[in-house]
C-alpha positions as CSV (number, residue, x, y, z in Angstrom):
1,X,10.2,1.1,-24.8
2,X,8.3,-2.4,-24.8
3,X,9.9,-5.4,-24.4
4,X,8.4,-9.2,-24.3
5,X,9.3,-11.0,-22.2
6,X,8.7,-14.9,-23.3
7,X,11.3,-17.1,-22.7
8,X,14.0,-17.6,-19.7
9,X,16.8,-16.0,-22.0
10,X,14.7,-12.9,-22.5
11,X,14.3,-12.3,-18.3
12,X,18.1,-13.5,-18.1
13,X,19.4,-10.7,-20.5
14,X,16.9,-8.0,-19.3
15,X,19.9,-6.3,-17.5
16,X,22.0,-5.5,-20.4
17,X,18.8,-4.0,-22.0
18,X,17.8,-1.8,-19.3
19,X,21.7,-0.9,-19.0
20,X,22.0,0.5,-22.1
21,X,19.1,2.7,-21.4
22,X,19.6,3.4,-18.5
23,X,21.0,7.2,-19.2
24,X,18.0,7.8,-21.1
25,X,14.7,9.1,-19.8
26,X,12.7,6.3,-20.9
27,X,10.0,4.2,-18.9
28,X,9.5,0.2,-19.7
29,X,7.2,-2.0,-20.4
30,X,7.4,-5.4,-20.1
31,X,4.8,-7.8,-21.7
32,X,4.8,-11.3,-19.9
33,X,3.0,-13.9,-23.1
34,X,2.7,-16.5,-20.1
35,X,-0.5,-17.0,-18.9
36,X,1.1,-18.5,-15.5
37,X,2.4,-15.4,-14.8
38,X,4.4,-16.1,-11.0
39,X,7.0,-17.9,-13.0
40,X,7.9,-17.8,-16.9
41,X,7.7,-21.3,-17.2
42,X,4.1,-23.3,-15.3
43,X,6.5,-26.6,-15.9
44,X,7.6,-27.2,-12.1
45,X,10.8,-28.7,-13.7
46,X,11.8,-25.3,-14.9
47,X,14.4,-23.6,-12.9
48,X,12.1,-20.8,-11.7
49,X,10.1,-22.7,-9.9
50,X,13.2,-25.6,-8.5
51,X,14.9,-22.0,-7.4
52,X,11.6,-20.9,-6.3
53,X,12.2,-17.4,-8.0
54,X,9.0,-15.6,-9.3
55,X,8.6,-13.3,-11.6
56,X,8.5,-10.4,-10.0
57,X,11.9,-11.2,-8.0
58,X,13.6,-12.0,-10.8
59,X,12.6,-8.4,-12.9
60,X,14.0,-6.5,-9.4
61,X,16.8,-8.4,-9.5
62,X,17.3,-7.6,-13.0
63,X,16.4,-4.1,-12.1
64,X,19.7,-3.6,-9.7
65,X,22.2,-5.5,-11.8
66,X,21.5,-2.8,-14.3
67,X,21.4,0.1,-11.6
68,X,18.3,0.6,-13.1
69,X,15.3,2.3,-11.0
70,X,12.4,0.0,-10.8
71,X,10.1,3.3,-11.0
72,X,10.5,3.2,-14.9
73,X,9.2,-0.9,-15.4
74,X,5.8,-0.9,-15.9
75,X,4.4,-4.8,-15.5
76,X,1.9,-6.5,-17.4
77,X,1.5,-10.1,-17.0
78,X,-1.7,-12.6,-17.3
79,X,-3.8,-12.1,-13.9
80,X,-6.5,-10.0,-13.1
81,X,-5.7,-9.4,-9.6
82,X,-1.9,-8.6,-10.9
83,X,-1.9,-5.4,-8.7
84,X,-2.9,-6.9,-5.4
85,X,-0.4,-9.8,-6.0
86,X,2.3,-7.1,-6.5
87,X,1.2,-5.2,-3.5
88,X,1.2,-8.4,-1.3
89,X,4.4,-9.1,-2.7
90,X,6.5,-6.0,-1.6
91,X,4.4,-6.6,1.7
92,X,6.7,-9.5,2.1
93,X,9.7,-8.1,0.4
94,X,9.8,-4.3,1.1
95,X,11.7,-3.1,-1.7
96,X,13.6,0.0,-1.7
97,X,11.3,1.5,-4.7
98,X,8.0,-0.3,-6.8
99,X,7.9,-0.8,-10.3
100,X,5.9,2.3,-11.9
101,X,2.9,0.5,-12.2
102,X,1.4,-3.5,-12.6
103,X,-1.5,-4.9,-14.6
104,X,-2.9,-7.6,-16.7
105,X,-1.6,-8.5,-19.9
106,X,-5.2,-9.9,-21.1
107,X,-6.9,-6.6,-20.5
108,X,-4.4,-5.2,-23.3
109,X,-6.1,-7.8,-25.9
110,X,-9.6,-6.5,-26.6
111,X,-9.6,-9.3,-29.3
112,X,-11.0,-11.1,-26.7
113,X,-14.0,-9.8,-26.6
114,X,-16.7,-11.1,-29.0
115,X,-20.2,-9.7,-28.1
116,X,-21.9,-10.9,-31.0
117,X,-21.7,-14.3,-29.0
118,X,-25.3,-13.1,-27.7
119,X,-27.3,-13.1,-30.7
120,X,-31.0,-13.1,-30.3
121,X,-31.7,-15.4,-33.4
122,X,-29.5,-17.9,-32.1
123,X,-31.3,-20.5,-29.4
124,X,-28.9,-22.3,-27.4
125,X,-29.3,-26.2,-27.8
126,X,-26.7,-27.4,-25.1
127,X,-26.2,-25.6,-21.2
128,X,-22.5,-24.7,-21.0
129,X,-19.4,-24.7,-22.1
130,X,-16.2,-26.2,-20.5
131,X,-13.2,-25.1,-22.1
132,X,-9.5,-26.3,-21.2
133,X,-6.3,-26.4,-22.2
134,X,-3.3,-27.3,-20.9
135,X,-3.9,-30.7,-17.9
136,X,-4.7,-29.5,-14.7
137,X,-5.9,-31.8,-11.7
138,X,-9.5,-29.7,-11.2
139,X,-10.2,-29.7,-15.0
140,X,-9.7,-33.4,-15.3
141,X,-11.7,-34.0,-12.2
142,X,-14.9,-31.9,-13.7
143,X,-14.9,-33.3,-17.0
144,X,-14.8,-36.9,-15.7
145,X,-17.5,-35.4,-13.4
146,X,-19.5,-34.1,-16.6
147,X,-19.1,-37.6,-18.3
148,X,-20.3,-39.7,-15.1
149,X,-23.4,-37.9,-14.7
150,X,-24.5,-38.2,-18.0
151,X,-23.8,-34.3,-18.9
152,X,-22.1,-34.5,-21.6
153,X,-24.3,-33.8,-24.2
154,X,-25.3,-30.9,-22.6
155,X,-21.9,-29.6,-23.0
156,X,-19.7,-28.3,-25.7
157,X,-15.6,-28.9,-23.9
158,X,-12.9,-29.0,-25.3
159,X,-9.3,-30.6,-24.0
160,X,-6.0,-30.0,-25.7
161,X,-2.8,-32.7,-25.5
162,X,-2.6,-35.4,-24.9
163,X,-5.4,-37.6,-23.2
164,X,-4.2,-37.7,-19.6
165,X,-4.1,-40.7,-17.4
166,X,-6.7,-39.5,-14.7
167,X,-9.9,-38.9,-17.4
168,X,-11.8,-41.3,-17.8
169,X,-11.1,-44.0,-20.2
170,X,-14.6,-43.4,-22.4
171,X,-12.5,-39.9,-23.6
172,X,-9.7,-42.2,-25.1
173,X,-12.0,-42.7,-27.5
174,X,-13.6,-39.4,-27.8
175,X,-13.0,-36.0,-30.2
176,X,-13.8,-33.2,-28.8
177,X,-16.3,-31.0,-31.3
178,X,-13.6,-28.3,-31.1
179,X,-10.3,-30.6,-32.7
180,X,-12.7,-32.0,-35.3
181,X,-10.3,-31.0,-38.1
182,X,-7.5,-29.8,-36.3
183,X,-4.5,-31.8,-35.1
184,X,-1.0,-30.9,-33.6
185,X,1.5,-33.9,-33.6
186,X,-0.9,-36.4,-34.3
187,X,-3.2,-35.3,-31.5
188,X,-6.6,-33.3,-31.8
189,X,-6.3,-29.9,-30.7
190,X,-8.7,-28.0,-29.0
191,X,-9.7,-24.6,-31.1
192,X,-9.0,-22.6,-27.5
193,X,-7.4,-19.8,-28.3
194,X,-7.3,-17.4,-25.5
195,X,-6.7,-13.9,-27.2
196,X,-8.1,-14.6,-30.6
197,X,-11.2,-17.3,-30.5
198,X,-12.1,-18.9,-33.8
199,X,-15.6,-18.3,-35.2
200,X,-16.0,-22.6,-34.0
201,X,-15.1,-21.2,-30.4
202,X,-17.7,-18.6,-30.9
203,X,-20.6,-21.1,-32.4
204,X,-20.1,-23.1,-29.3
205,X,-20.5,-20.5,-27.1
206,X,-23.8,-19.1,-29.0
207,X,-24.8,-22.6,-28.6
208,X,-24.9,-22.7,-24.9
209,X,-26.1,-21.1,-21.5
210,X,-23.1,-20.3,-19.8
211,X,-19.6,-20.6,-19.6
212,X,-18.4,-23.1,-16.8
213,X,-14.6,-21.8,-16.5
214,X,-12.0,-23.9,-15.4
215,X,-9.1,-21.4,-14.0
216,X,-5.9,-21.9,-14.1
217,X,-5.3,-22.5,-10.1
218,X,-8.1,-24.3,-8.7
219,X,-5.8,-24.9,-4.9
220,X,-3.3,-22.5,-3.8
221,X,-0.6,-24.6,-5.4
222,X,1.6,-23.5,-2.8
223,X,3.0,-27.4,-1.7
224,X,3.6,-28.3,-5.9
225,X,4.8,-24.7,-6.5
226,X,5.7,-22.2,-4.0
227,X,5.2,-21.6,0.0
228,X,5.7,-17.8,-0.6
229,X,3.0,-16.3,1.8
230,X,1.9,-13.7,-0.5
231,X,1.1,-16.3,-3.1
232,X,-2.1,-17.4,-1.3
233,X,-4.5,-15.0,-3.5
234,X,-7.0,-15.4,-6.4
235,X,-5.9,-15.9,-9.8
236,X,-8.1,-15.2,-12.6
237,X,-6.9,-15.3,-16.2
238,X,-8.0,-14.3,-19.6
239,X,-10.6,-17.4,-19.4
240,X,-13.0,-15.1,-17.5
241,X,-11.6,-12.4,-18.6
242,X,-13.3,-13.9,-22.4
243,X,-16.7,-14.6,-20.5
244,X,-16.6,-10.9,-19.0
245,X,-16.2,-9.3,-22.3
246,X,-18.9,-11.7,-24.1
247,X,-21.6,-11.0,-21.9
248,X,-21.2,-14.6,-20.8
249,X,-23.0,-16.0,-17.7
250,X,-20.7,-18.0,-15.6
251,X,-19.6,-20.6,-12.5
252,X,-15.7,-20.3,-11.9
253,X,-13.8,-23.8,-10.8
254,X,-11.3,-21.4,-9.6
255,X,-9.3,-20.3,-6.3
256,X,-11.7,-19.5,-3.1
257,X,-12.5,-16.2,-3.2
258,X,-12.3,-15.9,-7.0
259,X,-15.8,-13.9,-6.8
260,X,-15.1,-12.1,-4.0
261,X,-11.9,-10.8,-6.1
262,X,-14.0,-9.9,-9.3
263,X,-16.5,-7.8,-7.0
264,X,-13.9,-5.8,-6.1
265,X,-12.5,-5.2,-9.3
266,X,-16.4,-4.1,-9.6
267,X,-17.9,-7.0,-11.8
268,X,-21.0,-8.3,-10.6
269,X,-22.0,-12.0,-10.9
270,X,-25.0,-14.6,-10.2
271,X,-26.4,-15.1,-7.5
272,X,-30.0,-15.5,-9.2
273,X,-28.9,-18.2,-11.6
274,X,-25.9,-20.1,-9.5
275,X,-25.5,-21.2,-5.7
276,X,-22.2,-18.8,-5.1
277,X,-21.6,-19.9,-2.1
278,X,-19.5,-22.2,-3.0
279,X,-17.0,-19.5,-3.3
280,X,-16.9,-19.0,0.1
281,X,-15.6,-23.2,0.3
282,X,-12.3,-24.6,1.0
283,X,-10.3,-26.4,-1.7
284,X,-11.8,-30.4,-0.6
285,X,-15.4,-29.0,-0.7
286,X,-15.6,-26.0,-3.7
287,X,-15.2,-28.1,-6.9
288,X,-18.1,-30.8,-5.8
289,X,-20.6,-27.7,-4.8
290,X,-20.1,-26.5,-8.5
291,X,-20.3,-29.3,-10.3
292,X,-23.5,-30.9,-8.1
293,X,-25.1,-27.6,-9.5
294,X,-25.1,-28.9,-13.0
295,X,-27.3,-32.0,-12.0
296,X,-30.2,-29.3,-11.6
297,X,-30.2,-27.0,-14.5
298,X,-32.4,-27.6,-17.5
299,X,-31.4,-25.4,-20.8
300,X,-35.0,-24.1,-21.4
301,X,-35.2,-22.5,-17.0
302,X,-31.6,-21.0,-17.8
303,X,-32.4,-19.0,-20.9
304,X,-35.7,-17.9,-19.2
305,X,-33.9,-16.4,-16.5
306,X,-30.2,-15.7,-18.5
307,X,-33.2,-13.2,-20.5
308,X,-34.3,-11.8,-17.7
309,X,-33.7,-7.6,-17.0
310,X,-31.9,-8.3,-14.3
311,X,-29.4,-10.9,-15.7
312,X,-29.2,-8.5,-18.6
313,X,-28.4,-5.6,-16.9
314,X,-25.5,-7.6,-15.2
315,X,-24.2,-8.3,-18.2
316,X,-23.9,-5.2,-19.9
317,X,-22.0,-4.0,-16.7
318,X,-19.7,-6.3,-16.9
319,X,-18.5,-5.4,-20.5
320,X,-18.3,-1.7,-19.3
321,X,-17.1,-2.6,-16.3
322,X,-13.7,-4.9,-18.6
323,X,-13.6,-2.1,-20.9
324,X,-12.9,0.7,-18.5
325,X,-10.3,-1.3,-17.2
326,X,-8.9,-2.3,-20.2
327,X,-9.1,1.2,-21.1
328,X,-6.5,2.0,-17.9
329,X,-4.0,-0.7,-18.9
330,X,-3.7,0.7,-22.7
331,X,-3.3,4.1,-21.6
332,X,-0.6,3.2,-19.5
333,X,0.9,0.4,-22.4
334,X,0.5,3.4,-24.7
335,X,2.7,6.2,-23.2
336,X,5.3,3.1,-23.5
337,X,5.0,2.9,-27.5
């Protein structure tokens, strides 16, 4: 049985769905659509993150006002490293019996992946790509860092909303390339889609180097959104998740250890074309060593070595390396259907 869960009513009546199976032999899977994945809602005004419940507390909880055995919920929500946050969560909680299994959402969506991105008639004209959505702190921070050092016409970015207060005030006065066309309440909207990119998306991306991803969490979050312990992990989304399937190159304005993470989900990444030690760097000292890289790059060095056999090779592992794993979530999505 599959059941999405994508608003707070859905999580709120979960019990009287799983009650009325409950005699029935039947496992569960629950599809979270949000991205955030720790809560339903990333709005800290929501009530699951005032009442500081997560996700994961609130399906248990759900689970044993229907008397129904967690064994039979199979998880899938928006985070690469789902599993580990799951088993650092019942670290902390010690439930009486785990859900059946936990994975990522994106790695259901292989409409993500778009390898004709690397065509070899196509020569970049720009270096990289810096793709956002919804206002975060980091992303703002990087694209006023792209605009002050006169990098802006070597990327293609997009922003989506509203202008926030902390850009700079040149973007007031800026469209990105992506909302040419497109608007959404009277604002431009950035063509961003996460599980079905536009073929504009996919120009821009053909157009460049590499992908410089802004994640979702750059800091821990835990003072604006939690001080659960087994919150302080890495959380990678379906924006690398895209770059991973598309044979991208890539720098990650992400949490520390966000590499680390990926190596042992067995990707590789680039040490031959990026300074990765920045990975390795605490929250006041990780976004500057990324974005000081940028100063340095010129597009014609980057496709020489993006071109080389070994960069190659890295690449074409990766997309096995996403597959295989995507492969494992759908079997396990599929004996739900």
């Amino acid at each position: 049985m599959l059941i999405d869960i994508t608003a707070d009513y859905d999580l709120d009546n979960l019990h009287t769905k799983l009650g009325a199976i409950r005699k029935y032999s039947i496992d569960v899977h629950l599809s979270n659509g949000y991205e955030g994945g720790m809560f339903l809602s990333m709005d800290p005004d929501q009530k699951w993150v005032k009442e500081q419940i997560t996700l994961i507390d609130a399906i248990h909880r759900q689970c044993d006002k229907a008397d129904f055995p967690p064994a039979r919920i199979h998880l899938h929500w928006g985070n690469l490293n789902a599993e580990k946050i799951y088993e650092d969560w019942c670290f902390w909680n010690n439930p009486v019996e785990r859900f059946g299994s936990v994975g990522c959402l994106s790695m259901l969506l292989p409409s993500v992946s778009r390898p004709e991105v690397n065509r070899a008639d196509v020569t970049p004209t720009k270096l990289f790509t810096y793709f956002n959505s919804a206002q975060r702190k980091h992303r703002e921070d990087g694209l006023n860092y792209i605009y002050e050092n006169g990098l802006l016409d070597l990327c293609e970015w997009t922003w989506f909303n509203d202008w926030h207060y902390n850009l700079n005030e040149h973007f007031h006065t800026l469209i990105p390339k992506s909302a040419e066309g497109f608007e959404w309440e009277g604002k431009p909207v950035a063509d961003t889609s996460a599980y079905a990119p536009g073929e504009q998306l996919l120009d821009m991306q053909r157009n460049t180097c590499f992908d410089l991803i802004a994640e979702t969490f750059y800091y821990h979050d835990v003072e604006y959104y939690t001080d659960f312990a087994y919150w302080h992990t890495v959380y990678v989304t379906e924006k690398t998740w895209r770059a991973l399937l598309s044979k991208r190159p890539f720098m990650v304005l992400g949490n520390k250890n966000t590499l680390k993470e990926l190596h042992a989900l067995g990707f590789k990444t680039f040490p031959m074309l990026f300074d990765e030690k920045y990975d390795t760097l605490n929250d006041n000292k990780r976004l500057g060593y990324v974005l000081g890289q940028l100063n340095g790059f010129t597009i014609d060095s980057m496709i020489a070595k993006i071109d080389t056999p070994e960069v190659q090779a890295i690449l074409e592992h990766n997309l096995q390396q996403a597959v295989k794993l995507s492969q494992k979530m759908v079997d396990i999505r599929n004996k739900m259907l």
